[in-house]
Backbone as CSV, one residue per row, in Angstrom:
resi,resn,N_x,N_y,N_z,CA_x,CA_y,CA_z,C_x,C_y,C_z
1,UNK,23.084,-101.887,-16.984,21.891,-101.153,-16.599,20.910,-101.167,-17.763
2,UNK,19.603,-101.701,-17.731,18.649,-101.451,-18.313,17.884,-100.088,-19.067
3,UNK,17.880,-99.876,-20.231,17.555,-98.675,-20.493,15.765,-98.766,-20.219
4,UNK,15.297,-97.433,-19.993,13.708,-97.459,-20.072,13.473,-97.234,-21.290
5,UNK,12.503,-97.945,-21.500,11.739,-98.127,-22.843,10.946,-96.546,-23.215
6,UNK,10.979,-96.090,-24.068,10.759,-94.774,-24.302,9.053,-94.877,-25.131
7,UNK,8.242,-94.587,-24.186,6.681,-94.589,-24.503,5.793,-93.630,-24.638
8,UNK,5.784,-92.798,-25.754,4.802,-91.499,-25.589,4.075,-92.019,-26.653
9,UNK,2.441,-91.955,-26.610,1.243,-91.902,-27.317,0.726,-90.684,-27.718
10,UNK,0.351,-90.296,-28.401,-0.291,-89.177,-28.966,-1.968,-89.391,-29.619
11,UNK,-2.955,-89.121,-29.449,-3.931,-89.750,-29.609,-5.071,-88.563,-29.594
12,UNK,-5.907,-88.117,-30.844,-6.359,-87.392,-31.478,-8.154,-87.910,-31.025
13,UNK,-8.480,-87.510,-30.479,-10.379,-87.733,-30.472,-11.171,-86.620,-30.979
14,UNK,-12.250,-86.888,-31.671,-13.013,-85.909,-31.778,-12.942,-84.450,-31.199
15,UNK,-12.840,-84.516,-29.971,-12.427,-83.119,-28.952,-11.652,-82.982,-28.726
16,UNK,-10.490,-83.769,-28.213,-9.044,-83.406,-28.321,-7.921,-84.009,-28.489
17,UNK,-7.019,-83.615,-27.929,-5.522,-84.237,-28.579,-4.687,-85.008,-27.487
18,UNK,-4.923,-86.013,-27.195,-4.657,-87.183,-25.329,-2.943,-87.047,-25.683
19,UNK,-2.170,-86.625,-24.879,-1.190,-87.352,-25.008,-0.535,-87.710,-23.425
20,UNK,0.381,-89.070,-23.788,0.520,-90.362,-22.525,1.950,-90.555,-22.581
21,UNK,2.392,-89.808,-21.016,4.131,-89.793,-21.163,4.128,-90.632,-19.360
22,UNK,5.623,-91.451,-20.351,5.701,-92.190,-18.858,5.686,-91.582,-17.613
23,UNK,5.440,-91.845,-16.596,5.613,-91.273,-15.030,6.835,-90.959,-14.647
24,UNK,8.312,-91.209,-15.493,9.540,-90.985,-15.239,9.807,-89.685,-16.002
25,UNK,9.015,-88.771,-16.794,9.542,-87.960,-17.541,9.331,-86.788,-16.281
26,UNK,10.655,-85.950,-16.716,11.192,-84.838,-15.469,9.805,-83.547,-15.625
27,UNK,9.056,-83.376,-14.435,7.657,-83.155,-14.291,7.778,-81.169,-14.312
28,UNK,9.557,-80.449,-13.653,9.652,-79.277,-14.485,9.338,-79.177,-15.591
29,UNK,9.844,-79.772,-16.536,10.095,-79.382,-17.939,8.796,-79.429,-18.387
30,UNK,8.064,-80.732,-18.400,6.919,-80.705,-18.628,5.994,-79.745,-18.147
31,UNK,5.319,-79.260,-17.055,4.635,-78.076,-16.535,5.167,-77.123,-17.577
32,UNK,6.617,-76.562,-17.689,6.856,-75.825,-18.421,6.197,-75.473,-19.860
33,UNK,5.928,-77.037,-20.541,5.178,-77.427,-21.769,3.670,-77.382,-21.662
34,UNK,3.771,-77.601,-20.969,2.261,-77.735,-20.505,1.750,-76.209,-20.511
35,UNK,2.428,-75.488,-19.580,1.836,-73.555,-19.870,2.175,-73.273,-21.121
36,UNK,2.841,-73.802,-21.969,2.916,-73.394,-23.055,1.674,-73.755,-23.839
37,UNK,1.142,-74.478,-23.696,0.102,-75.546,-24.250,-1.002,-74.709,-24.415
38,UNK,-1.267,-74.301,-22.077,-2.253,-73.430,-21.789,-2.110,-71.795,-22.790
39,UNK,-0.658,-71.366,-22.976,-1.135,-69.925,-23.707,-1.121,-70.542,-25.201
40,UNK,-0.888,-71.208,-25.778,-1.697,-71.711,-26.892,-2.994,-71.872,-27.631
41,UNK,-3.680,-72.387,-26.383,-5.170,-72.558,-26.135,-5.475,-70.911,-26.103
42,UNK,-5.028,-70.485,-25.336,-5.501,-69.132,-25.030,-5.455,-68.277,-25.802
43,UNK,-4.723,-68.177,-27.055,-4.793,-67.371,-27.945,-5.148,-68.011,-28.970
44,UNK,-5.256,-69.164,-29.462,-5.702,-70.006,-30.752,-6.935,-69.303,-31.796
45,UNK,-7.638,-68.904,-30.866,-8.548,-67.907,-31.793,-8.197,-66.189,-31.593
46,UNK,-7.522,-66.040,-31.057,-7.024,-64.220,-31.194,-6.928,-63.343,-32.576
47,UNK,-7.376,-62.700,-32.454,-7.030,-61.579,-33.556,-6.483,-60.620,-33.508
48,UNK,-5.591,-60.367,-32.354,-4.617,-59.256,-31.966,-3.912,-59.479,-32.715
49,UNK,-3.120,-57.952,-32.990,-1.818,-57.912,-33.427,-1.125,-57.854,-32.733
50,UNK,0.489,-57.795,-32.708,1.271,-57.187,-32.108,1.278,-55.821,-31.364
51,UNK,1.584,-54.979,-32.312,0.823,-53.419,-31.415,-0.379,-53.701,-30.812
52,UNK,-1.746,-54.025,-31.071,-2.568,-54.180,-30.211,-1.743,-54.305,-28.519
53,UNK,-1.371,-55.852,-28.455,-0.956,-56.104,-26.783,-0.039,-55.540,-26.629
54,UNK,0.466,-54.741,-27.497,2.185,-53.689,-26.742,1.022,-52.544,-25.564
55,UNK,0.002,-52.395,-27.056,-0.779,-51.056,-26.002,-1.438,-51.626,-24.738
56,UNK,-1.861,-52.599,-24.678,-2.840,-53.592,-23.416,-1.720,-53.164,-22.541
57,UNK,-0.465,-53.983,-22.673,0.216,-54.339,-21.501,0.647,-53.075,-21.078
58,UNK,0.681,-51.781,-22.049,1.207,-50.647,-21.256,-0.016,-49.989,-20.322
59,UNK,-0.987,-50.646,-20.540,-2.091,-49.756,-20.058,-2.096,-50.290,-19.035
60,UNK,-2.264,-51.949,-18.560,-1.720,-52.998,-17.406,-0.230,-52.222,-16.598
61,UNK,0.109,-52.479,-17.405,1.570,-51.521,-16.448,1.400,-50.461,-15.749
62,UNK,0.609,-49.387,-16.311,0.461,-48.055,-15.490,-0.832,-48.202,-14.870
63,UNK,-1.764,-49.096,-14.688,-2.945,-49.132,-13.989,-2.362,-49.771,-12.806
64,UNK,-1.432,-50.832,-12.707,-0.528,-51.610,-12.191,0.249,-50.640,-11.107
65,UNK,0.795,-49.628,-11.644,1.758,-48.571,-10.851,1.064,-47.914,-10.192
66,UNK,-0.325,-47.443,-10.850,-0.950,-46.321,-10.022,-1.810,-47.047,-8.624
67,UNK,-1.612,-48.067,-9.008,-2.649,-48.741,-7.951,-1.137,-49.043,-6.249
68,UNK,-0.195,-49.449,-6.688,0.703,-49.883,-5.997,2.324,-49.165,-5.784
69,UNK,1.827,-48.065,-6.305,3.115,-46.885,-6.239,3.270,-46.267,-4.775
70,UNK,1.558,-45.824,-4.477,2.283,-45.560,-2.623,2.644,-46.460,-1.976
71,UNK,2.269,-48.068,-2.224,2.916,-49.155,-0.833,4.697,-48.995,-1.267
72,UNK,4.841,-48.832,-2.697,6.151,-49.142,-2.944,7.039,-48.077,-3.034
73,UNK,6.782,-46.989,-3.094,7.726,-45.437,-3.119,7.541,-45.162,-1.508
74,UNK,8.412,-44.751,-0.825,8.484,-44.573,0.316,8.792,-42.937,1.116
């Protein structure tokens, strides 16, 4: 059996960073990498701390509950 030739490019332009993976690479894992990529991007310029988003997400959480506590308490 023939092995596949193992081909990833990586390729840097002015604006961004191309990279070129064969059509056989398993397309879970990748997506997986890929959102990783996206919250990368997404915080690359952040200046939060830690405590900062502990407090966000608790405030998300209980804005979260109060909005959807009567469909879900019965």
């Amino acid at each position: 059996m023939k092995q596949k030739k193992r081909v990833m490019i990586i390729e840097r332009t002015e604006k961004e960073v191309i990279i070129r993976l064969p059509s056989y690479v398993d397309t879970n894992g990748l997506q997986r990498f890929v959102d990783y990529l996206a919250y990368k991007e997404a915080t690359a310029l952040s200046k939060a701390n830690q405590s900062a988003v502990d407090i966000l997400a608790k405030e998300i959480k209980k804005g979260w509950w109060e909005i959807n506590r009567r469909r879900l308490v019965k």
